[in-house]
VOFI-795474 format. One record per residue: chain; residue number from 1; x negated, y negated, z of N, C-alpha, C, O in turn; residue in three letters. Coordinates in steps of 0.001 Angstrom, whole numbers, plus 500000, padded with zeros to 6 digits. Example, Ala and Ser with C-alpha at 12.3 -4.5 7.8 and 13.67 -1.06 7.14 Angstrom:
BEGIN
TIMAR;A;1;486810;505690;507800;487700;504500;507800;486800;503300;507800;485764;503319;508465;ALA
TIMAR;A;2;487150;502250;507080;486330;501060;507140;487100;499970;507870;486591;498862;508039;SER
***
This chain:
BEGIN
TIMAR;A;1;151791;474451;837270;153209;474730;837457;153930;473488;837948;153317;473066;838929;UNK
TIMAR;A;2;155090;472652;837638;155719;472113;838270;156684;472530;839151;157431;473495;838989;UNK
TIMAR;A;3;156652;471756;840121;156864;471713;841414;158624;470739;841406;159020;470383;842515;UNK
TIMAR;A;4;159163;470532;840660;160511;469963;840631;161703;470405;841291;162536;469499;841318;UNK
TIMAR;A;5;161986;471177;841687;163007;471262;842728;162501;472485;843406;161627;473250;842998;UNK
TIMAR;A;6;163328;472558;844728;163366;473156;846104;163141;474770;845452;162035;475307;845386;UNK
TIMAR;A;7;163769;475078;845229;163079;476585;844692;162646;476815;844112;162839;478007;843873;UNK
TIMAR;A;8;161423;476026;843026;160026;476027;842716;159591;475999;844208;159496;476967;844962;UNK
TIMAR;A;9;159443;475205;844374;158538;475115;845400;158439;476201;846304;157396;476815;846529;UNK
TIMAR;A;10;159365;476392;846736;159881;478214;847644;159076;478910;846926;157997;479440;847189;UNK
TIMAR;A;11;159636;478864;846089;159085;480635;844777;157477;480486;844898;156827;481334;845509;UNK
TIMAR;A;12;157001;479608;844419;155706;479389;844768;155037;479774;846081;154076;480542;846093;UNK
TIMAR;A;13;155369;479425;846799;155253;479169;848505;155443;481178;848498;154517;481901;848866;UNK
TIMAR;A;14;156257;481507;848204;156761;483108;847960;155482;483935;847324;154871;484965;847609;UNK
TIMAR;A;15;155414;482922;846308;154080;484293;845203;152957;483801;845844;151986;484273;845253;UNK
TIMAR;A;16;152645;483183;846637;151321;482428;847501;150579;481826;846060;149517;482260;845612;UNK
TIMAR;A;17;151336;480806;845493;150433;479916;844641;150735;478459;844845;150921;477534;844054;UNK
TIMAR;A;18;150727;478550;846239;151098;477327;846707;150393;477130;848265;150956;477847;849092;UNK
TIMAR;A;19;149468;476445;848729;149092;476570;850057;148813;475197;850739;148424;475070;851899;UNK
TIMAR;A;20;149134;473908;849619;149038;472816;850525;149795;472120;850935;150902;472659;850962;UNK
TIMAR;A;21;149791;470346;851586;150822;469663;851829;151981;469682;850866;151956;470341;849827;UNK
TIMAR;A;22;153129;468839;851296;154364;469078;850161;154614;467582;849818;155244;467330;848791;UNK
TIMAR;A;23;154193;466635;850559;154205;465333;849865;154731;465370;848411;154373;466204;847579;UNK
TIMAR;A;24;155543;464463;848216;155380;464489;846950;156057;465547;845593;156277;465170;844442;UNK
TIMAR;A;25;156244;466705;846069;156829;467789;845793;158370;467597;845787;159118;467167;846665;UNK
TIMAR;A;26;158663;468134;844284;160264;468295;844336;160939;466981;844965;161603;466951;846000;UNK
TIMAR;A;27;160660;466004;844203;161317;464637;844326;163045;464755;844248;163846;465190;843421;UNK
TIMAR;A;28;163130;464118;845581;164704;464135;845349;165105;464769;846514;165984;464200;847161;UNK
TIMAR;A;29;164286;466705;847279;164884;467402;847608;164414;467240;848864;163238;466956;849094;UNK
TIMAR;A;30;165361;467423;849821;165020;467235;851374;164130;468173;851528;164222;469187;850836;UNK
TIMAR;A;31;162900;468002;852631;161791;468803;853268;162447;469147;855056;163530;468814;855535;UNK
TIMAR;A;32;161620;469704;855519;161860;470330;856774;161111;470618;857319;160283;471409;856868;UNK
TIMAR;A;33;161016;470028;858781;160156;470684;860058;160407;471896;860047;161453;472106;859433;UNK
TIMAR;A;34;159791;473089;860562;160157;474482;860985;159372;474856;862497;158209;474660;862851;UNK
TIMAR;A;35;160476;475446;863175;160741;475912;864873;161352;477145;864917;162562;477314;864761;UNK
TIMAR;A;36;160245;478328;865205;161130;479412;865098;160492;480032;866372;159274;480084;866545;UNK
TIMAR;A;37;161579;480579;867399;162080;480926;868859;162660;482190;868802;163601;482497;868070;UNK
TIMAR;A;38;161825;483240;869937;163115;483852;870498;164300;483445;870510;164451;482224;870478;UNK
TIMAR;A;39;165878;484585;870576;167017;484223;871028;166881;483708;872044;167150;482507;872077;UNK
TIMAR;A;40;166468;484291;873148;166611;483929;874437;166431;482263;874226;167440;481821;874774;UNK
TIMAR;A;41;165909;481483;873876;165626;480017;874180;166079;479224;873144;165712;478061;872970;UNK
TIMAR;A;42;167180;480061;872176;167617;479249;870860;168362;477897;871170;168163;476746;870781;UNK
TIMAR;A;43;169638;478668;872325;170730;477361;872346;169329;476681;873065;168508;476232;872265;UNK
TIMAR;A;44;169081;476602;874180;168458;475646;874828;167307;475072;873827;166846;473984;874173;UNK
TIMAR;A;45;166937;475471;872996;166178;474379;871703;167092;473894;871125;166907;472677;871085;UNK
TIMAR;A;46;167991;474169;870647;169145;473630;870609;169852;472273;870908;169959;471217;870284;UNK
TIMAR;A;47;170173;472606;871795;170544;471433;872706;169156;470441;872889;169384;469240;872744;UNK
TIMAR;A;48;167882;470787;873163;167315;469717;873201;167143;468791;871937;166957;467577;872024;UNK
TIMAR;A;49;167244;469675;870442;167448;468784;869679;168387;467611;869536;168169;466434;869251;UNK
TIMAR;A;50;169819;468467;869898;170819;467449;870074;170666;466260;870539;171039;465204;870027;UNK
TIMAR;A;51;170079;466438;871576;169155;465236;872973;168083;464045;872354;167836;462850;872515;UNK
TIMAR;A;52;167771;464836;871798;166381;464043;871023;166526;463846;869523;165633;464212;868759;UNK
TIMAR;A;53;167627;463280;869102;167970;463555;867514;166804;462670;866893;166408;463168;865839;UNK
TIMAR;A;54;166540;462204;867033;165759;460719;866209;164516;461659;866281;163803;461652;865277;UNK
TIMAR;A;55;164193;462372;867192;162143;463434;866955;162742;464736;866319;162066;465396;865530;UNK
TIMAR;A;56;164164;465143;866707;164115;466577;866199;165543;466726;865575;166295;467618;865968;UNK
TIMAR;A;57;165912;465825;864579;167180;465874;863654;167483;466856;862858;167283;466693;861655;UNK
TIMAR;A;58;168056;468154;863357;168678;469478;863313;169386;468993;862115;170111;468003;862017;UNK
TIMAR;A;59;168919;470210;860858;169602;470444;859819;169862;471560;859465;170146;471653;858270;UNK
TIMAR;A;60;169879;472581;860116;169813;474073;860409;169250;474728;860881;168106;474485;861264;UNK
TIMAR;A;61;170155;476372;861107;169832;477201;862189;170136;478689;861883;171253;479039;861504;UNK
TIMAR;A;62;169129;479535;862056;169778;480330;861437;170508;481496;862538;170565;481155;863720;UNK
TIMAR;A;63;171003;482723;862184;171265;483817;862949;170125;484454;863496;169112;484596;862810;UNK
TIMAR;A;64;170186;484807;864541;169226;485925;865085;168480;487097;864169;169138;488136;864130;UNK
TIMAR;A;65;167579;487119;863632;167027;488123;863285;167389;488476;861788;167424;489584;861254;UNK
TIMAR;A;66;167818;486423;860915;167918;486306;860189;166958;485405;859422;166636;484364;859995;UNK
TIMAR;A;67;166605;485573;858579;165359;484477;857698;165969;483653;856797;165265;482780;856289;UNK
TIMAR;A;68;167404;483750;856403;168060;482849;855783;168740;481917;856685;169116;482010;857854;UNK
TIMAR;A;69;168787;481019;855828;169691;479325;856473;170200;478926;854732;169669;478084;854007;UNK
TIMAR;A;70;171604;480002;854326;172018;479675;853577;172567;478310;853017;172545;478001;851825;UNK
TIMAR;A;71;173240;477258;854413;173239;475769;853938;172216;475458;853274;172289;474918;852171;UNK
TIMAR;A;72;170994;475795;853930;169963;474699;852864;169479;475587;851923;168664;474905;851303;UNK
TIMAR;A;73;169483;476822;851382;169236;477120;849649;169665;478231;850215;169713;478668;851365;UNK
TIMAR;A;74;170172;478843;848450;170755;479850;848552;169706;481162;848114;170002;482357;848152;UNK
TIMAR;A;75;168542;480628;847739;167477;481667;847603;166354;481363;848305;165323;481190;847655;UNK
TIMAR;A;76;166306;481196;850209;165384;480997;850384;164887;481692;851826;165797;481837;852643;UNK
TIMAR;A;77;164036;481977;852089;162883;482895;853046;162444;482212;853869;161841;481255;853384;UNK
TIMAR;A;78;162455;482240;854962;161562;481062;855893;160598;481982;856292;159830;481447;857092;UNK
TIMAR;A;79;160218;483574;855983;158923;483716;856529;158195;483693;854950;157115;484232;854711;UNK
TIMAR;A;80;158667;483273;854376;157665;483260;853057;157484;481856;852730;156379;481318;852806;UNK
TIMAR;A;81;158643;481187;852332;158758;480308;851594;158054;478502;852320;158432;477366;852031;UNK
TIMAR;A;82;157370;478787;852927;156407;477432;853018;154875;477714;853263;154348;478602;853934;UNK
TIMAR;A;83;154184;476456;852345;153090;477063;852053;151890;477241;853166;150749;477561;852834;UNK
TIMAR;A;84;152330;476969;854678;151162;477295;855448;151901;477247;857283;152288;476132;857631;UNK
TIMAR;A;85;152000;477988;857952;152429;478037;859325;151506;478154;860663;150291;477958;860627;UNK
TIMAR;A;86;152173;478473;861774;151040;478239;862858;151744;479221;863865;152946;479039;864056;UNK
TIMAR;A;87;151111;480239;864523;152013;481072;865328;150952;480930;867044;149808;481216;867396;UNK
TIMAR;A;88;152008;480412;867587;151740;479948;869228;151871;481568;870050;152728;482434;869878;UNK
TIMAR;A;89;150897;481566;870805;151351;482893;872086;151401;481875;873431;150332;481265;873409;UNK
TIMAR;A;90;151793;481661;874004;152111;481138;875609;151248;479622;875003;150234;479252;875594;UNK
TIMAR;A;91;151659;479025;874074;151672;477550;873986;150098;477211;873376;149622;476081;873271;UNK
TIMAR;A;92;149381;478587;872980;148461;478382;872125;148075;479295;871322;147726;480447;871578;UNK
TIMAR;A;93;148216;478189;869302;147904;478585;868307;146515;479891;868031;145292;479776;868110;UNK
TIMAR;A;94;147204;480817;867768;146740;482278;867923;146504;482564;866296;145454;483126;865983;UNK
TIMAR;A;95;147665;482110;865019;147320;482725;864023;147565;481131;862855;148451;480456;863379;UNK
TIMAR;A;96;147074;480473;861601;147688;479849;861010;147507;480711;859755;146588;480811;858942;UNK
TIMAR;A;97;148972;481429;859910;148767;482699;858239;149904;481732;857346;150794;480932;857635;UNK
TIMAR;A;98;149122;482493;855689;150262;481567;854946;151662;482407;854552;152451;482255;853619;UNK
TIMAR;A;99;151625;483423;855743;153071;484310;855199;153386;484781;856982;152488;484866;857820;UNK
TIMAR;A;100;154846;485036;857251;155198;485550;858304;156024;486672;858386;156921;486735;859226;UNK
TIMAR;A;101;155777;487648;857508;156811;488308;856881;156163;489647;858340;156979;489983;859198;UNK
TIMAR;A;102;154863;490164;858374;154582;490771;859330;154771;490726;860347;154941;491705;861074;UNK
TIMAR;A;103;154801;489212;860783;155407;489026;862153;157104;489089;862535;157521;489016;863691;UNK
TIMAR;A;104;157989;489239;861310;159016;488515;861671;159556;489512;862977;158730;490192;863587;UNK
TIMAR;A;105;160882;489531;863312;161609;490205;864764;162978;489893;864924;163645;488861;864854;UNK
TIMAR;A;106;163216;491168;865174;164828;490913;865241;165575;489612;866301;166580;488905;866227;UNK
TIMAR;A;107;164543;489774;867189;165590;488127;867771;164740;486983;867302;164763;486076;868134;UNK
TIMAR;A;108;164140;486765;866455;163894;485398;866020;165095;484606;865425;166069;484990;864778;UNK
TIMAR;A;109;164647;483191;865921;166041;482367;865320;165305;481545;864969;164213;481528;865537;UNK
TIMAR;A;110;165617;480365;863736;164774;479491;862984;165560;478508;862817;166617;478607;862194;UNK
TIMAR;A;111;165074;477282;863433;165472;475757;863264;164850;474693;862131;163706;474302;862360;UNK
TIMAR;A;112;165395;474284;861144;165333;473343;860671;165120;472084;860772;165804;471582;859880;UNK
TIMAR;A;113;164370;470960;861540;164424;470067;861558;164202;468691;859883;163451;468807;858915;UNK
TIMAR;A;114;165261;467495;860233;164692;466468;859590;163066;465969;858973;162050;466171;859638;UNK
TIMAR;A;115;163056;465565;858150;161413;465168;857864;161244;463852;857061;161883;463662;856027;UNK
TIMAR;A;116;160347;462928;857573;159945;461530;857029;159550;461808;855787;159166;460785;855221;UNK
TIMAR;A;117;159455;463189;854838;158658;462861;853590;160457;462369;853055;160440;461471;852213;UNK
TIMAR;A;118;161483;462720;853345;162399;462374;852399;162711;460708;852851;163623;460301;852131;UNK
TIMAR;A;119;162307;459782;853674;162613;459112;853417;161933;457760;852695;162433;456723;852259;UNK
TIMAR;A;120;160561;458259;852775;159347;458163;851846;159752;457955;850571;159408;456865;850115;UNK
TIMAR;A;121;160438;458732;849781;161138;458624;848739;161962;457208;848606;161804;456557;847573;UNK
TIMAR;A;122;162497;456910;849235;163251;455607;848868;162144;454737;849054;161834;454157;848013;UNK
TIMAR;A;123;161264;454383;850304;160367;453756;850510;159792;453564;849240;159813;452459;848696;UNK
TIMAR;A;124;159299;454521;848746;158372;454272;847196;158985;453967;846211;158398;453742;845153;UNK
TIMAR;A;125;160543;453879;846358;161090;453380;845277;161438;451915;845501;162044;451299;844624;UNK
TIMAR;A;126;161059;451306;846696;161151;450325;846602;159714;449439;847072;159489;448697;848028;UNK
TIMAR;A;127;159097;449781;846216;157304;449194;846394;156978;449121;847718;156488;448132;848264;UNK
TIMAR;A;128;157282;450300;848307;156482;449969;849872;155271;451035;849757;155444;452250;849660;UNK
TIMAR;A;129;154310;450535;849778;152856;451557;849344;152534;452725;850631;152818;452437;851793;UNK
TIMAR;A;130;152100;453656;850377;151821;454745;851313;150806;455407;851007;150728;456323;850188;UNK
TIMAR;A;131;149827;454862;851802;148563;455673;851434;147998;456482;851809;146822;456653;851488;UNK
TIMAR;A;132;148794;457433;852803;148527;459334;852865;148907;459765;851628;148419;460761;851093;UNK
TIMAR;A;133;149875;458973;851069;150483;459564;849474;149205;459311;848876;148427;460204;848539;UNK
TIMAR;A;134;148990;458019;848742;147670;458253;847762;146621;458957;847956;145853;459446;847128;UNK
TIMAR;A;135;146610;458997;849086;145524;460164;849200;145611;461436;849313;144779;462088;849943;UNK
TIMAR;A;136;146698;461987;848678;147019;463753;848693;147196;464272;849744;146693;465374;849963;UNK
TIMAR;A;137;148089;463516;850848;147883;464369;852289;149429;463922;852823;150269;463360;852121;UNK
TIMAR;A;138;149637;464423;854644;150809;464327;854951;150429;463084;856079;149230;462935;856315;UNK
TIMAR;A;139;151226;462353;856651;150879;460910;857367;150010;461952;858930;150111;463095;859376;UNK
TIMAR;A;140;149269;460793;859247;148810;461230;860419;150274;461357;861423;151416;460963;861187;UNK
TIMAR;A;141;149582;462230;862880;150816;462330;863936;150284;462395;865051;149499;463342;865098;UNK
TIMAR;A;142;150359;461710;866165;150085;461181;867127;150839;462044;868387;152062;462043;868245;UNK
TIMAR;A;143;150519;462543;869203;151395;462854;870617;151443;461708;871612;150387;461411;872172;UNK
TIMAR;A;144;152451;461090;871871;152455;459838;872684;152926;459826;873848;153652;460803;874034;UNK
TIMAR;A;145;152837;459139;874739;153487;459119;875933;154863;458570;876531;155099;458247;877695;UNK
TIMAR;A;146;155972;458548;875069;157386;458495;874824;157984;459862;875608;157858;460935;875018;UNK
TIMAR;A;147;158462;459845;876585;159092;461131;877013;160189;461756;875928;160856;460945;875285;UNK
TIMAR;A;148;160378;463107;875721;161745;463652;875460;162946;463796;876518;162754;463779;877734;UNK
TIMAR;A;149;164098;463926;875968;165081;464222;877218;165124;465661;877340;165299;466180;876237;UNK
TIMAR;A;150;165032;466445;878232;164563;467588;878849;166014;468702;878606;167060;468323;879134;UNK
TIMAR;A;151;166030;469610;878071;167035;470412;877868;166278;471699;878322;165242;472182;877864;UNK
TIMAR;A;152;167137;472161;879426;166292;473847;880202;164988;473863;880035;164400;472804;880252;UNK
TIMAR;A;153;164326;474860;879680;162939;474539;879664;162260;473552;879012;161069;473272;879147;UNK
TIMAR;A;154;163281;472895;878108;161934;472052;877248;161859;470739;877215;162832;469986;877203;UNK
TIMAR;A;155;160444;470341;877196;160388;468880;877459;158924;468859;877058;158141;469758;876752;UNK
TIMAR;A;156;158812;467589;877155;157706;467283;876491;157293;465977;876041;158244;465207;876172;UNK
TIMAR;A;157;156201;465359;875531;155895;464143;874910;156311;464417;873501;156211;465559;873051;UNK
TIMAR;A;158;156962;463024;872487;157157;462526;871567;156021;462835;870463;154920;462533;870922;UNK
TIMAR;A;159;155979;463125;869713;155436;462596;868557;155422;462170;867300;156324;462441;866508;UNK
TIMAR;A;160;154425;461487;867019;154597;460216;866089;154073;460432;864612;153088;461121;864348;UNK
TIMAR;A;161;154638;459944;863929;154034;459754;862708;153640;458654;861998;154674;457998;861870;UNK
TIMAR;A;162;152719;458054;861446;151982;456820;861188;152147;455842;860216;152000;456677;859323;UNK
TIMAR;A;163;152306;454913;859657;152029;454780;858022;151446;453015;858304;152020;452247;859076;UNK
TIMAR;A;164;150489;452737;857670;150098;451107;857823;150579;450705;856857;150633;451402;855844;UNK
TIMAR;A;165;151260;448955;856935;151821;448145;856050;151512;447192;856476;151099;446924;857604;UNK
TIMAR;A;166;151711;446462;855450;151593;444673;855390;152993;444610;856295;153759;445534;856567;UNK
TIMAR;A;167;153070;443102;856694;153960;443164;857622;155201;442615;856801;156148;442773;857572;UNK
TIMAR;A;168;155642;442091;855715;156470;441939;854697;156941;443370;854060;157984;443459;853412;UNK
TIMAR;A;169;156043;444520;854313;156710;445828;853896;156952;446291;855330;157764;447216;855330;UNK
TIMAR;A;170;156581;446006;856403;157184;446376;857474;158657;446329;857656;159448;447262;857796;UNK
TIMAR;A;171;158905;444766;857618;160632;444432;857352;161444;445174;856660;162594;445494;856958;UNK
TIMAR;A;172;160333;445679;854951;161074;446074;854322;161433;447720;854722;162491;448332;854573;UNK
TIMAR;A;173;160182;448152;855259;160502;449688;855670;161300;450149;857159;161781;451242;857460;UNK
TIMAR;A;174;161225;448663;858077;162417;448798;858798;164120;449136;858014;164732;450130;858407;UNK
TIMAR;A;175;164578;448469;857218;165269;447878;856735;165891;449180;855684;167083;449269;855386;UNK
TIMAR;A;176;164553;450373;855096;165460;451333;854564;165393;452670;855399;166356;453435;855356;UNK
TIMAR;A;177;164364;452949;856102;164472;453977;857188;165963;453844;857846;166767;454776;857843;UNK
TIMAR;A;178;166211;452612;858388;167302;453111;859011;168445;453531;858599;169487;453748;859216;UNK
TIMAR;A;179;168042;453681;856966;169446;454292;856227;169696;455937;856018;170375;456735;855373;UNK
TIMAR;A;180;168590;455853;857093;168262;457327;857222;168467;458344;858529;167926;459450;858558;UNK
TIMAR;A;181;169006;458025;859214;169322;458559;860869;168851;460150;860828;168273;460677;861778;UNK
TIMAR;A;182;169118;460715;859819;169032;461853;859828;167842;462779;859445;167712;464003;859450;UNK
TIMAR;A;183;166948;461656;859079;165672;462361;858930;164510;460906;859532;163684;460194;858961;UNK
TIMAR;A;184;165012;461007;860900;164218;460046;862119;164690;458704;862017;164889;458080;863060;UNK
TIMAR;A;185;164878;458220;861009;165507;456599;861021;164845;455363;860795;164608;455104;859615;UNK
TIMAR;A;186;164460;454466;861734;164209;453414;861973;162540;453875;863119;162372;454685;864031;UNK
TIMAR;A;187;161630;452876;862439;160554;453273;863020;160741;452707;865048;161239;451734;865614;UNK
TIMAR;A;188;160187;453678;865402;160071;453626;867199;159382;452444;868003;159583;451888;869082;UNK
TIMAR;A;189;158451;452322;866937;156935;451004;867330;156634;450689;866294;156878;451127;865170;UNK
TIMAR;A;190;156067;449880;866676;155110;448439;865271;154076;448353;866368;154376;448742;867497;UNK
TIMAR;A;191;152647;447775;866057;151926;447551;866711;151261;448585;867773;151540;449769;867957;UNK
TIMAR;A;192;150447;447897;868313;149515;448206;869490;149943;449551;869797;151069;449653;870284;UNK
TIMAR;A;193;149201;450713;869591;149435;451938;869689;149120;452290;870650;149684;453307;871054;UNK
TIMAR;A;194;147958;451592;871617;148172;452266;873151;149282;451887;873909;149392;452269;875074;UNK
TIMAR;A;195;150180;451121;873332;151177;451161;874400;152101;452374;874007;153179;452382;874603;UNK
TIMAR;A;196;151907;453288;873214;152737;454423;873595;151704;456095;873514;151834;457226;873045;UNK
TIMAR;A;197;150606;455227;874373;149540;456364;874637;148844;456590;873716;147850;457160;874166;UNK
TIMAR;A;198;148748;456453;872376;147918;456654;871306;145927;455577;871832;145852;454360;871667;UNK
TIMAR;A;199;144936;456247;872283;143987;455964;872696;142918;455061;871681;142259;454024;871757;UNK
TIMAR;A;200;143333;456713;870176;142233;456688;869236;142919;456877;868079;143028;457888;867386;UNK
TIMAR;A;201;143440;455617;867931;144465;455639;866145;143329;456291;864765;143731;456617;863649;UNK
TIMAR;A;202;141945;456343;865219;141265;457091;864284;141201;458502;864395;140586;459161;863557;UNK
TIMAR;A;203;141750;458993;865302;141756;460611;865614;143421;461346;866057;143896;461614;867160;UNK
TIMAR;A;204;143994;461503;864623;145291;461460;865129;145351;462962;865494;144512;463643;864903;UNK
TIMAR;A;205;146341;463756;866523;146673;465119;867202;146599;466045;865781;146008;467124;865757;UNK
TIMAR;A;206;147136;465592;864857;147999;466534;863396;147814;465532;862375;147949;464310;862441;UNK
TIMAR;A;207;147435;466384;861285;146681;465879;860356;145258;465040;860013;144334;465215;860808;UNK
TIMAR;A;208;145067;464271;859037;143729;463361;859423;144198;461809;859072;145246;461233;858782;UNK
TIMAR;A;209;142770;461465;859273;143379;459770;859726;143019;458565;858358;142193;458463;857451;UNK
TIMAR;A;210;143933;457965;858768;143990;456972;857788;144128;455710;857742;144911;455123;858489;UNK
TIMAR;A;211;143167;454927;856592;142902;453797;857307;143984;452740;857690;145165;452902;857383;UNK
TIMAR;A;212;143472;451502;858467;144334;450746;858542;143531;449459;858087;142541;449093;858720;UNK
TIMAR;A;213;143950;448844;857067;143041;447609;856603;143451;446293;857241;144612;446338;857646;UNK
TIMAR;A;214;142718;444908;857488;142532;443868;857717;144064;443261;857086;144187;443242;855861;UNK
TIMAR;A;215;145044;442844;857828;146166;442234;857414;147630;443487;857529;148807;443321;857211;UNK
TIMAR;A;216;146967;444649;858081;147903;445471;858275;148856;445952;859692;149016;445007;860465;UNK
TIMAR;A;217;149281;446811;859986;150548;446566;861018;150414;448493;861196;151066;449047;860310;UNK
TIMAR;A;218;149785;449368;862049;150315;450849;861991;151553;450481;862510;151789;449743;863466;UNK
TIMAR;A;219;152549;451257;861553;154111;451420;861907;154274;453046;862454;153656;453997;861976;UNK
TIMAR;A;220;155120;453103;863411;155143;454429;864091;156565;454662;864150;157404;453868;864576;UNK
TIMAR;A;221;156839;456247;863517;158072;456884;863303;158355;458038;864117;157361;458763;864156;UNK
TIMAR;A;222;159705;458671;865045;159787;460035;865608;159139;460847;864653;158721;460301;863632;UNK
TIMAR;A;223;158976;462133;864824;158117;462716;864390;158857;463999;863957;159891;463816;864601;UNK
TIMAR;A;224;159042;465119;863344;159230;466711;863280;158272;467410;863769;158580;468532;864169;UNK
TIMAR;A;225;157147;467066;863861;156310;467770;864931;156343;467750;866117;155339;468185;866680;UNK
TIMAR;A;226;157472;467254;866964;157470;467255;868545;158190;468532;868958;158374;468731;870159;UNK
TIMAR;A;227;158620;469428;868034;158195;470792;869021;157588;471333;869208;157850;472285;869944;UNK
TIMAR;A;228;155960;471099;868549;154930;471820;868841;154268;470962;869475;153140;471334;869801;UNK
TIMAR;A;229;154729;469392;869925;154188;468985;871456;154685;470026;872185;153842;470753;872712;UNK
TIMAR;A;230;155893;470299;872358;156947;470643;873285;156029;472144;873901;155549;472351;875016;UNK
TIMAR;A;231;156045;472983;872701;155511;474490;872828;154333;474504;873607;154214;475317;874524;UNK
TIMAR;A;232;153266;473515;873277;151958;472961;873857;152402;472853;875434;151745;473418;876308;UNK
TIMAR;A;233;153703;471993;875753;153676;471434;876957;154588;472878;878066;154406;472961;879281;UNK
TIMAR;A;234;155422;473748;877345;156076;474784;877678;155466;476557;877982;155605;477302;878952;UNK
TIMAR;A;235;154944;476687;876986;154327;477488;876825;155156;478864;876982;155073;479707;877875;UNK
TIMAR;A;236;156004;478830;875805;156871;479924;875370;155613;480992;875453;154418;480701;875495;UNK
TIMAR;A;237;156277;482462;875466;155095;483793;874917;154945;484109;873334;154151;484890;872810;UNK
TIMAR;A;238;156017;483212;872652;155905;483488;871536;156721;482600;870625;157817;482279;871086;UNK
TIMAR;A;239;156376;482082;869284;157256;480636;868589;155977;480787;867610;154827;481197;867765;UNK
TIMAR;A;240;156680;480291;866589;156291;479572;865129;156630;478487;864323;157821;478179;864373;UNK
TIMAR;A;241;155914;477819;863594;156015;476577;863353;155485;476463;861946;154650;477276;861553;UNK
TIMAR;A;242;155977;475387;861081;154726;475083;860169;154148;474393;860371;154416;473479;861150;UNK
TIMAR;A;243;152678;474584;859507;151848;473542;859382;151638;472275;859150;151629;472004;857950;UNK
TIMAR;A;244;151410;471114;860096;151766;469637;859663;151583;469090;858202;150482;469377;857732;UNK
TIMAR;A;245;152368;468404;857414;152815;468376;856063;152802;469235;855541;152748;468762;854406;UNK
TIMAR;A;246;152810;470583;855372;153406;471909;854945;154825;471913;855204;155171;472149;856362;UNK
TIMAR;A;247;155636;471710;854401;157236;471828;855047;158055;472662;854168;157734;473011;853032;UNK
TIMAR;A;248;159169;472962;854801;160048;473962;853734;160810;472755;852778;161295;471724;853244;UNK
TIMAR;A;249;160797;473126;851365;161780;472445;850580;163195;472687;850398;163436;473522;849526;UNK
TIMAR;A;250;164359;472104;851079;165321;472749;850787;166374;472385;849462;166038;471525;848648;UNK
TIMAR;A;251;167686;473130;849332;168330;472092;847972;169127;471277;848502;170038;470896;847767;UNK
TIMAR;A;252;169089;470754;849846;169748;469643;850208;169025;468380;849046;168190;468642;848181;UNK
TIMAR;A;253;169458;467379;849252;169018;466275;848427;169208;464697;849596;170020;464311;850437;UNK
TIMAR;A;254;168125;464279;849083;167819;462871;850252;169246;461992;849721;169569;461152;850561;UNK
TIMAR;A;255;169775;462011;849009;170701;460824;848949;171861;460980;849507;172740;460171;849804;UNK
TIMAR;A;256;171734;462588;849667;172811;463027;850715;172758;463106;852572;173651;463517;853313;UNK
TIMAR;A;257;171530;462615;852916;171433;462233;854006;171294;460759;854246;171105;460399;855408;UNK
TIMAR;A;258;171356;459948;853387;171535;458420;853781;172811;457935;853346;173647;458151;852469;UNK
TIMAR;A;259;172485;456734;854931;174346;456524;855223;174580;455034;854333;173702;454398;853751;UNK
TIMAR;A;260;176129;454687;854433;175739;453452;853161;175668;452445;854505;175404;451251;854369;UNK
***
């Protein structure tokens, strides 16, 4: 089946003939972190996104005890439509089902965050190599010792997402990330990964690891997974998430989130 725009990919994700990373998928169409909260703690996730735009760049939200976020598609399900999730009880992963339709609840509210696969896309269009891409997977992600800025209950450590380059595509992937603010930006770090707590760059928190060859540079990006540092460090009674590189496809489009 091709996978070419945002509601393939949904529909799929919907009929469960779809259960892995989204790399790569539906070129063109923005992807998405997913954070889904009780009411009770919506605004205050909320607001901490606001706080922390560059780890958790809010692109929608939905109503209480609604599964649509009509801005980003007009036919789409967030307890169906991505192909793999993770459901937290008091800040530890209890279920990773590939549907949430059983669980859903009238005060659930569902956040959208930004995601590095869309800016990946320009990256590869301009010969900067990525080799979680080549290897069928989503970049490693690191929990670091970058604080968040703390909104009511939540706070937490940063996390990171990885990619090694030559240091001539470093420049160059400085140089188009930041045309991207809205889905993380401009990478956080270059270099030496214990200086932002990373111990064991071969054992990353989320996902698996990847190499870094002789003449290379790990470049480190905010992350869409730092609310499930956050959940880890909070320990809500109840929240859902997707699965790292499992993301929702929406019909936003990446060229509409970069600035000139």
């Amino acid at each position: 089946m091709s996978y070419d725009s945002g509601l393939a990919v949904r529909l799929a994700c919907r009929a469960g003939e779809l259960r892995t990373q989204t790399a790569g998928l539906a070129h063109g169409n923005v992807q998405g972190n997913l954070a889904i909260l009780p009411a009770a703690l919506a605004d205050d996730f909320e607001a901490f996104c606001r706080l922390n735009a560059q780890a958790c760049p809010l692109l929608g939200r939905s109503e209480p005890g609604s599964p649509h976020i009509p801005a980003l598609g007009a036919d789409l399900d967030i307890r169906s439509d991505l192909p793999h999730y993770r459901v937290w009880r008091d800040g530890v992963v209890t279920e990773e089902p590939y549907d949430i339709r059983h669980l859903w609840r009238s005060d659930l509210v569902a956040f959208v965050l930004g995601c590095s696969h869309s800016f990946e896309e320009a990256l590869l269009a301009q010969d900067v190599p990525l080799r979680h891409i080549e290897m069928d997977m989503g970049p490693p992600a690191y929990r670091t010792n970058i604080p968040t800025v703390p909104a009511g209950p939540f706070s937490g450590p940063m996390v990171v997402s990885m990619r090694p380059l030559k240091p001539a595509d470093v420049i160059k992937a400085v140089q188009i990330t930041s045309h991207f603010p809205k889905v993380h930006g401009a990478p956080i770090h270059i270099g030496f990964p214990e200086d932002i707590g990373i111990t064991d760059i071969g054992r990353p928190d989320y996902g698996q690891p990847v190499e870094i060859r002789p003449g290379e540079l790990p470049v480190f990006w905010a992350c869409g997974v730092t609310p499930q540092s956050v959940i880890q460090a909070i320990r809500p009674d109840f929240a859902i998430t997707h699965m790292a590189a499992c993301m929702l496809l929406t019909d936003l489009r990446n060229e509409d989130l970069a600035k000139d």
